[in-house]
N, C-alpha and C positions, 0 to 999 in steps of 0.2 A: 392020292397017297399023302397022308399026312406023316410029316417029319416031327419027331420027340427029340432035344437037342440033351446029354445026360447032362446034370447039373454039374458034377466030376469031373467031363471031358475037357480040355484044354481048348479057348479060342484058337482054329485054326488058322483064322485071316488076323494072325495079329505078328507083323516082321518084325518089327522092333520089339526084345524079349529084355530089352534092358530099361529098369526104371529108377527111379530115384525117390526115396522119401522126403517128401514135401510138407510134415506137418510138422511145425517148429518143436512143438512137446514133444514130440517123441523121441526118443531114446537112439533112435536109428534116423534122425536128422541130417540129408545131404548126404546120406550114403548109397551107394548105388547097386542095386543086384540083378542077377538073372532070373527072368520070371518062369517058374516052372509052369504056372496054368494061373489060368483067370475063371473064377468060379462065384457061382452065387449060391453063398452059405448066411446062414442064423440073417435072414433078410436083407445082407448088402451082398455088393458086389467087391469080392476080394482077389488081391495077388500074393499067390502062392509063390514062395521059394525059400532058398537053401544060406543062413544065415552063417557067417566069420565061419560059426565049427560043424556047418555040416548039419543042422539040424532042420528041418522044414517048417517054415514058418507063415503067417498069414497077415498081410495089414488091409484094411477097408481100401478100395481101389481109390477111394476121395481123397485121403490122405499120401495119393503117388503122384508123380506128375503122368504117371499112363492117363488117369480116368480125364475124361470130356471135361473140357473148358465149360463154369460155368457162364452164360451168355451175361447175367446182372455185372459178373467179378469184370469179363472187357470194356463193357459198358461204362461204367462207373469207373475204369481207373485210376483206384487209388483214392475216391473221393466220395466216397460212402464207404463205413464198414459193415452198412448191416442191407437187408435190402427187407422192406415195406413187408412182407407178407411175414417173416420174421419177427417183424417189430410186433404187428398186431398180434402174431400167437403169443410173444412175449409177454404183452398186457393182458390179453384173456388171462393166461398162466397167474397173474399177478391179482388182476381182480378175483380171479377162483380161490386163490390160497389168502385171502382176507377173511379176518374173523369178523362175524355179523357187526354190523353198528358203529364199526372202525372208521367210515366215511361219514357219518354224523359226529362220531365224535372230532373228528379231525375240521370238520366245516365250523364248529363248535367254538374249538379253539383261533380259529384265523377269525371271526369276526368279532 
């Protein structure tokens, strides 16, 4: 028998329904709410709940302290802020949005 889990349903193995926003930018920093459901919508995983007036709201599950510890952030301790696989997409990204000839011209100029 295979089990279809609804993307809607609320985790049921989850006791602690109290979380806190953990993402410095946000607007809702250090504040703490009752989790109505934990859902995987528009491709992350989000918690669902009931904001100051009563309205239903959604933040990425990364940005709570609910979602899973990433293992690089214990690792590193405060002593890396980025981790290696980041880095490199970061340069790709950098090398791709250079306009053609930008690297000869710049070799150009340092010699």
């Amino acid at each position: 028998m295979r089990w279809h889990e609804l993307t809607n349903a609320p985790h049921g193995d989850n006791e602690n329904r109290l979380f806190r926003v953990v993402h410095p930018y946000h607007p809702l920093f250090q504040q703490e709410f009752e989790a109505v459901s934990y859902r995987q919508n528009w491709g992350e995983d989000r918690v669902w709940f009931h904001d100051k007036n009563g309205r239903l709201q959604s933040v990425p599950t990364a940005w709570t302290d609910s979602a899973p510890v990433d293992p690089f952030v214990v690792v590193a301790a405060g002593r890396s802020l980025f981790r290696v696989e980041d880095l490199l997409e970061l340069s790709q990204r950098m090398q791709a949005g250079k306009p053609e000839g930008a690297e000869s011209r710049v070799k150009g100029k340092m010699s």
